[in-house]
N, C-alpha and C positions, 0 to 999 in steps of 0.2 A: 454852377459851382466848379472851382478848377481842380483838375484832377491831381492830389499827389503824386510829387516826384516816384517815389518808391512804387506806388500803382504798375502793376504791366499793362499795356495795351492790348485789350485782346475780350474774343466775345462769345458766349456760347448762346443757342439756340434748345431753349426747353416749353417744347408746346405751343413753338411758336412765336414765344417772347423771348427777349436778347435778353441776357443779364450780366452784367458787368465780371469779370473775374479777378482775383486782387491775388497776386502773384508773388512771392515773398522774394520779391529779387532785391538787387543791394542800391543803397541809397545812390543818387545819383553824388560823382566826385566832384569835393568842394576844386573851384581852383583861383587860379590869382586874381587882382582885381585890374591889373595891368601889367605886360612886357616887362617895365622897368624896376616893378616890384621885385619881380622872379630873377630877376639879372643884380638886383643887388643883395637880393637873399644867397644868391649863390657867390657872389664876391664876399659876404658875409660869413659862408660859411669855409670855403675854402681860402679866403686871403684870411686866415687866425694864426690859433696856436701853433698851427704846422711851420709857419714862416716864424714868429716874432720869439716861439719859445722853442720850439723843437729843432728846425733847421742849424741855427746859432751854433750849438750846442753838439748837435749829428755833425755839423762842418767842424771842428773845434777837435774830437774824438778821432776823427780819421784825417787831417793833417792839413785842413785847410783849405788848399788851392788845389791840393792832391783828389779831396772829394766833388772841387767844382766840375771837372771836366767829364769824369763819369755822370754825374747829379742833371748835368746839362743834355748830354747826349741819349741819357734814360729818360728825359723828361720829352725830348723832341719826339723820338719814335714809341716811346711805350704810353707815359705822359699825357700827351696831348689828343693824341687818337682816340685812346679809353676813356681819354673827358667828354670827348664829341662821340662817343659809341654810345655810351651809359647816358649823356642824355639825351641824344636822339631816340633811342630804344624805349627811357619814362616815358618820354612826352608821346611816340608812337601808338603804346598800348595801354597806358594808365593805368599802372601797377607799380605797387613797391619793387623792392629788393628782392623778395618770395615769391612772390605773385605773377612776377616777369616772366619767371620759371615755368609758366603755361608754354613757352615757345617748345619746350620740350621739358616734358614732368619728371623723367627720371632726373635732370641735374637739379634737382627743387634744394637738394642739400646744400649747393652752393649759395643760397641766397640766407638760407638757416647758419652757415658755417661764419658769412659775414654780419646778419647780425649778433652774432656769439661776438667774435671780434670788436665790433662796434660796441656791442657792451661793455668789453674789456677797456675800450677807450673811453668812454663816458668813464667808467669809475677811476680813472685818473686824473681826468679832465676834469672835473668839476673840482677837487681836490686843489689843485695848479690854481682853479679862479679863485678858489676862498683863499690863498694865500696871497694872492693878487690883491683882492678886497684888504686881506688883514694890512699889507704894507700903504694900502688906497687909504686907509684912516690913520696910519701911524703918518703918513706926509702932510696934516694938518696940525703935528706939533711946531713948538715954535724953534724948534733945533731938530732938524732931521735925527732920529737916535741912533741909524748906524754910520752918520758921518763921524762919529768920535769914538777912539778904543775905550773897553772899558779896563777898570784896573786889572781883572783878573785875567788878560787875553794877554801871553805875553808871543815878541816877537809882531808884533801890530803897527801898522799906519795907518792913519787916521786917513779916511777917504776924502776927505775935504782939505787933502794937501796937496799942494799944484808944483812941491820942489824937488829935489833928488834927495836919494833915503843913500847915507853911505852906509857900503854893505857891510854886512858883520860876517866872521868867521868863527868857527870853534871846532878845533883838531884839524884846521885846515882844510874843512870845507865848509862852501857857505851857506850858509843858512839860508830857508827860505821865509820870506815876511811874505804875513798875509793882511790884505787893506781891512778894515772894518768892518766894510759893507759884507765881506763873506763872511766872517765872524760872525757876526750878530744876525744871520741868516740860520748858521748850523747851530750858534748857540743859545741864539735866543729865540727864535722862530719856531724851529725844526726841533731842536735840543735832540742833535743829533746822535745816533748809536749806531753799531754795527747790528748788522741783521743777526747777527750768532748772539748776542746778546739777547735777543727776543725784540718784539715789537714797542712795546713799553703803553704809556697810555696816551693821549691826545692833546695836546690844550686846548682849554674851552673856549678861548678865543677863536682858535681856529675851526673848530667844531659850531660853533655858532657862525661864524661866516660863512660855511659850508652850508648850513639851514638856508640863509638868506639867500643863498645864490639858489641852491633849488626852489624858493618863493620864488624868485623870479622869475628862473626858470619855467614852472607850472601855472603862473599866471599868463606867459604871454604862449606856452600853447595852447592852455584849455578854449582860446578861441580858435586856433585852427590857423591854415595858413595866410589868412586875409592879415587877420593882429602881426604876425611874423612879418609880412609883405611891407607894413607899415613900419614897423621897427627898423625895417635895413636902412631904412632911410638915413636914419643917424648912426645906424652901426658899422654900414660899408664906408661910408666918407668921411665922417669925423675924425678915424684913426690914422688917417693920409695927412693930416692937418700936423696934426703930434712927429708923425715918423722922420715927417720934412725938417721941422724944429730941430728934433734930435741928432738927427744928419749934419747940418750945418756945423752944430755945437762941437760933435766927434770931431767934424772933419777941421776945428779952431783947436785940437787939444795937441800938445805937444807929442810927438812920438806915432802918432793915429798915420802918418802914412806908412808907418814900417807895419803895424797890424794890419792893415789892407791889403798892401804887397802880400802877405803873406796869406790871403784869405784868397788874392785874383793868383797869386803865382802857380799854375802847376807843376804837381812832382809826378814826370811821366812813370817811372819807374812803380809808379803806385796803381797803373792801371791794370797788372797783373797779378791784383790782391783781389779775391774774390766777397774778402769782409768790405771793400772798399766799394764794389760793383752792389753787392746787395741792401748796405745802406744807402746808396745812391736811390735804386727804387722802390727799399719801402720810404726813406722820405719822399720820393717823388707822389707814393701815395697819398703820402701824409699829408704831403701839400698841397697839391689837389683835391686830395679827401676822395681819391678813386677807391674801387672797389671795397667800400665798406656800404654801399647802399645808399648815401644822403643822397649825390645827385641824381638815381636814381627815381627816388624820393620825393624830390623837389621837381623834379623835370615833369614827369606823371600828373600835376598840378596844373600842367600847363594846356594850354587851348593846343590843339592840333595842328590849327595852321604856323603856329609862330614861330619865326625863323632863328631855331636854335643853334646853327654852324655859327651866325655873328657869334651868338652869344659867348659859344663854349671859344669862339677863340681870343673875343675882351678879355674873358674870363680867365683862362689860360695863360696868356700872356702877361696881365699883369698881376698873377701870381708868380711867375718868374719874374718881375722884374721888384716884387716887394720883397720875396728871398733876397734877392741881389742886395738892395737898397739898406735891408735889415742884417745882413750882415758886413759891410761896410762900418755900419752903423757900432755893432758889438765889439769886428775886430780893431777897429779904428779907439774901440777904449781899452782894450787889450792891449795894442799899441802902447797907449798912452801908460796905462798900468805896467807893463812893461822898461817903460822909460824911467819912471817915479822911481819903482823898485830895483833897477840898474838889472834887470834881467833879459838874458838874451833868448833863452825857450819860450816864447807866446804860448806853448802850447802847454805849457806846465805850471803857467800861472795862476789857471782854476782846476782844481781838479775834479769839484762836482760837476755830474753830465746833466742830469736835470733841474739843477739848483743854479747852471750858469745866469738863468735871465733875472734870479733874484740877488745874484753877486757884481755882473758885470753894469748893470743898466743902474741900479743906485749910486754905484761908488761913480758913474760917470755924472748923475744927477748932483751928487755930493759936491764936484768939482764948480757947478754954475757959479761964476762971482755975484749975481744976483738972484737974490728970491728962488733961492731952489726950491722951496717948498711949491710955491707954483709949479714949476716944473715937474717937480714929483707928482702935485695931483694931478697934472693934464697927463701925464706919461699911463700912470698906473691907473685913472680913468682911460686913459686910451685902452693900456692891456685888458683891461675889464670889460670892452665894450667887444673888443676882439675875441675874447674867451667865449661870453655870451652869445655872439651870433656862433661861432664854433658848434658849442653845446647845442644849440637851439637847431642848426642842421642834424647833428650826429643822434638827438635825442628826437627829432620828428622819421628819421628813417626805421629808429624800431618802433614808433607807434604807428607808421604806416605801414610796416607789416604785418603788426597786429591787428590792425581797422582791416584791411584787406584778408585776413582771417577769420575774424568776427568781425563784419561791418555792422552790426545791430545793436555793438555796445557802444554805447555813449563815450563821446572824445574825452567829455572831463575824468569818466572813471579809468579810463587806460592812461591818460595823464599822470593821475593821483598815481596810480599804483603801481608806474615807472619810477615815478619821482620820489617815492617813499622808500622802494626798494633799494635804488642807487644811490641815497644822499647815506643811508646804512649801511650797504657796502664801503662808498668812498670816504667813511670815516678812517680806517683803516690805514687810508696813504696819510695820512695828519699826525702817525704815532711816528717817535725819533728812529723806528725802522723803516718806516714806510718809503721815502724814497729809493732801497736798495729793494724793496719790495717790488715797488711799481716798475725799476728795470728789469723784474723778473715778466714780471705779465708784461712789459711792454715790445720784452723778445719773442716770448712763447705765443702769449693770447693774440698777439697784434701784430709784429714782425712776419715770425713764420706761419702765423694761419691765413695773412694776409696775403702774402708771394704764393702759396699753395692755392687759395683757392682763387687770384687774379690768375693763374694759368688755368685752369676750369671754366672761368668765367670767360675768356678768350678762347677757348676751346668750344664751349656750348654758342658763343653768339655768332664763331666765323668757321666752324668746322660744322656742329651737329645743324645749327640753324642754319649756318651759310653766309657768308659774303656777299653772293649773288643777290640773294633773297633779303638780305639787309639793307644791300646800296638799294635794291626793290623799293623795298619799303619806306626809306630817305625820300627816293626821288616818288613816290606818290603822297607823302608828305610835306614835302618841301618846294616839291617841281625843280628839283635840283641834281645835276648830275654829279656822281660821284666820281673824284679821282685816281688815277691809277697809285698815288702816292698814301689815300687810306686804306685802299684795298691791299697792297702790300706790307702795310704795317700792322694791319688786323687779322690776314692770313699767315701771316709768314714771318717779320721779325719782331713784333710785340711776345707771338708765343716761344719763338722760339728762344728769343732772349732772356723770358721769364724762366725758362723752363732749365736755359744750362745756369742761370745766376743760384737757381732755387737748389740743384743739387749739388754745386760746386758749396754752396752752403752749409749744407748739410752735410756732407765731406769733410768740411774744412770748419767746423762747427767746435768752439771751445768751450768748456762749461763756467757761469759764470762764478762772480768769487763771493759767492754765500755759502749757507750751508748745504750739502746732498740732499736735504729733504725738499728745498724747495725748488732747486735744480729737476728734479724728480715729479714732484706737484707742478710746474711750468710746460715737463712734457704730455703729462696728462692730460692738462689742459689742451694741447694740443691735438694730441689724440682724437678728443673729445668732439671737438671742432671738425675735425677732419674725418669721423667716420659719419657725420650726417650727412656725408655722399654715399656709403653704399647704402645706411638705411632706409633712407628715404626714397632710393631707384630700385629698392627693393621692394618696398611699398607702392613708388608708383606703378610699377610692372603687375606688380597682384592686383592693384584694381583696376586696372585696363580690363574693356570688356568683352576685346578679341576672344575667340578661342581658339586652345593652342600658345606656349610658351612663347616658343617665336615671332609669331604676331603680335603677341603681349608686348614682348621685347622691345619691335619694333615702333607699336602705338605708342610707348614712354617715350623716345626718343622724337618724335613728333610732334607739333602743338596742336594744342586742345580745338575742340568744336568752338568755345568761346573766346580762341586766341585773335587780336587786331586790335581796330581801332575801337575806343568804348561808344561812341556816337553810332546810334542804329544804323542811318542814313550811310555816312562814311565806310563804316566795315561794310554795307551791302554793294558799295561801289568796289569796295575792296576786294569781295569774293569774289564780283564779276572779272576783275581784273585778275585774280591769283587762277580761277578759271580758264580763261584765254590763254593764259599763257602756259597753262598746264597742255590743252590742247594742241595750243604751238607747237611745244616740246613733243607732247606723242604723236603728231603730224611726222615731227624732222624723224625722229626716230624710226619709226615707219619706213619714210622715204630712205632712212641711210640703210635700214635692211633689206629694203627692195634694191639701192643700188648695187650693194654688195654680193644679194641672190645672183642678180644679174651678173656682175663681172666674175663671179662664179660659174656659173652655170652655159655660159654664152660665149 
């Protein structure tokens, strides 16, 4: 009979007879079923929302070509390094986001703090996709409904108008027209209100679209990551199909090269704004999906041997070049929007910051001379498929913290009970206050708990664990030697650049324009977030079994007896080697004190 996985190996001797001994250790980890799975799950999860809705929009706020040059230079040195750290480190010791935290237990709060964060992104995020969904059915009418003003919207151009609006004036200044498609977003969609007004209640439309996207959602993880592995398949490539479409079409629209100019032009003058520098890198997180725990997550999954530097730098790169592409794309109808309505600020033509992808991408859909509706379903089934692989990383990284917590509970019930949770909170963003809402949690909950604890996380993996002992680990994983160009950007300017963006932030830090109370409620949240670092290295220190404070101290800051590779075999090649080299090191030591007695003494 074969022995179960969860079985430990191991025997005792009573009287003479062996008897098996059954060891409650944790389930052996599920993992991919191939390479290419894992590499399109992770182009899935990071080439989303971050690029197609958030980026747009973050570039659009701070002045276009002004945020490129920062966005660009934060993603080369902080970026790209923290892609290739975070998942070389999963796939090294096969742990989540929390569990990592064995390399040293007192920082265990930074992996708690991010999935707090990452929660705060799930209950936005799935909210974004049921709106997705609700425009995904309203593009199989037989007249797009917000190509045409309605009567009651005055000041209106109908988005399905390709000519020049002549402009109006009144007391001599002029007026601003707004196209349809934004209209019939805040007021039909959204049935917008100010936050000081209160939250108001939901549509059921949108509230039921919300339902179905969490069925989906909890259907394709309650199998685990094998289901997910299959899914990318249509979810990383299909949306490359659409983006290309869409591109061409911008780049046919009247006016779309003066939007682009102004998306590629830098305004140097703007690199000494410090809101400029810190939206640069938490979109760069965004768009990565660094330090919030997925690729952690997803890498962990992975077989040991597999050569993850390719991967993270496919992957890497062409998330920067889909940001690129996808905004082109925006400003290029911007442009175009711009020309229509005889305006020269691009930057003042939408004024919603999270509402831009449901103002700007229809009224450009509006504009096709043929069968827009096609177009509309292939686009917003594209955004759909993009959201979903999104969700489906951000949402398997807290159930991999939790499984790695409790391994004994069954995946479907941590599933269910994620997924019941969050479709109840993110009803919330669906009410007419809710998107001045979600910019409250998306500065407090996800911004700044996110910049706080990537300088933590960059601290515990190349200061308390080490860089030496990282590139270590790479190169007995990979057989690959490490660069002098990671190791400086992992010791030295990833932290340090985090570290002056995050306080010139906080410095320079304006409150937003809601009301105090929830200005107030956003710093809590913060807080919140931020103090399951002393807690928890408070905790790890009291159960360290040293005796004596100091030792305690010291044992937290150390990794655990079960820290390495999860393969018996490997980790015991692994002591042998973290051994030797211990030896090495108190050899030279040795030897440098005996030279030094010497030129001393002699």
């Amino acid at each position: 009979m074969e022995t179960p996985k969860t079985i430990a190996k191991g025997l005792t001797h009573i009287n003479g007879v062996s008897i098996a001994i059954a060891a409650p250790t944790a389930p052996v980890r599920e993992k991919w079923t191939s390479n290419i799975e894992f590499t399109l799950s992770c182009i899935a999860y990071s080439v989303g929302f971050g690029n197609i809705w958030k980026f747009p929009y973050t570039a659009l706020d701070n002045g276009g070509g002004a945020f490129l040059v920062p966005y660009l230079v934060v993603l080369f040195v902080i970026g790209r390094p923290l892609y290739y750290l975070e998942m070389a480190m999963g796939q090294f010791c096969s742990r989540g986001c929390v569990k990592i935290y064995d390399m040293a237990p007192a920082m265990r709060g930074v992996g708690i703090g991010q999935s707090i964060a990452m929660l705060v992104a799930i209950s936005y995020y799935t909210p974004v996709l049921a709106i997705t969904l609700r425009y995904l059915l309203l593009s199989f009418s037989s007249e797009l409904p917000w190509s045409k003003c309605d009567q009651s919207w005055s000041r209106c151009i109908d988005s399905d108008f390709r000519g020049y609006v002549e402009s109006s004036f009144s007391n001599g200044s002029q007026e601003r027209r707004n196209v349809s498609a934004e209209l019939y977003f805040t007021e039909k969609i959204m049935h917008r209100n100010s936050l000081a007004e209160g939250l108001g209640w939901p549509s059921m439309e949108l509230v039921l679209c919300l339902v179905v996207c969490w069925l989906i959602l909890a259907t394709i993880l309650i199998k685990g990551v094998r289901s997910t592995g299959k899914a990318a398949y249509f979810l990383a490539i299909f949306p490359y199909v659409i983006i290309f479409i869409l591109l061409a079409h911008a780049l046919s629209l009247e006016g779309s090269l003066k939007g682009i100019l102004f998306f590629l032009t830098p305004k140097w003058e703007t690199l000494f704004t410090a809101k400029v520098w810190m939206e640069a890198v938490t979109q760069c997180f965004f768009s990565l999906s660094i330090c919030f725990g997925g690729i952690i997550a997803y890498s962990s999954f992975n077989n040991f041997s597999n050569n993850v530097y390719r991967d993270a730098m496919i992957i890497s790169w062409l998330d920067t070049f889909t940001s690129l592409v996808v905004g082109c794309i925006v400003f290029g109808v911007l442009g175009n929007l711009a020309h229509v309505t005889h305006q020269d600020n691009i930057q003042t033509l939408v004024r919603e910051g999270a509402g831009l992808t449901f103002m700007a991408y229809p009224d450009a859909i509006s504009k096709f001379e043929f069968y827009p509706q096609l177009f509309s379903v292939l686009f917003f089934l594209m955004f759909f498929i993009v959201g979903i692989g999104s969700n489906l990383g951000a949402v398997t990284s807290v159930i991999t913290a939790i499984r790695d917590r409790c391994p004994t509970v069954a995946n479907w019930k941590i599933v269910l009970g994620v997924s019941l949770t969050m479709c109840s909170v993110s009803v919330v963003y669906l009410t007419p206050g809710g998107l001045d809402l979600l910019e409250v949690l998306d500065t407090y909950g996800a911004k700044y708990v996110t910049l706080t604890l990537a300088f933590f996380e960059i601290i515990t993996f190349a200061w308390i664990y080490g860089v030496d002992r990282v590139c270590r680990d790479i190169g007995f994983m990979l057989q690959r030697e490490t660069t002098r160009f990671w190791r400086i950007c992992w010791g030295l300017l990833a932290p340090a650049l985090v570290a002056i963006i995050m306080v010139v932030s906080f410095i320079d830090h304006v409150s937003l324009k809601v009301p105090v109370s929830y200005n107030v409620a956003g710093w809590l949240l913060y807080v919140f977030a931020i103090l399951q670092l002393p807690l928890w290295a408070i905790y790890a220190i009291h159960t360290q079994e040293e005796k004596g404070w100091r030792a305690k101290v010291a044992a937290a800051f150390h990794p655990t007896r079960s820290w390495g590779p999860e393969n018996d075999a490997i980790r015991e090649q692994y002591s042998v080697m973290e051994d030797r080299i211990n030896e090495q090191g108190g050899l030279r030591r040795r030897q440098l004190v005996h030279m030094l007695h010497g030129k001393l003494f002699h």
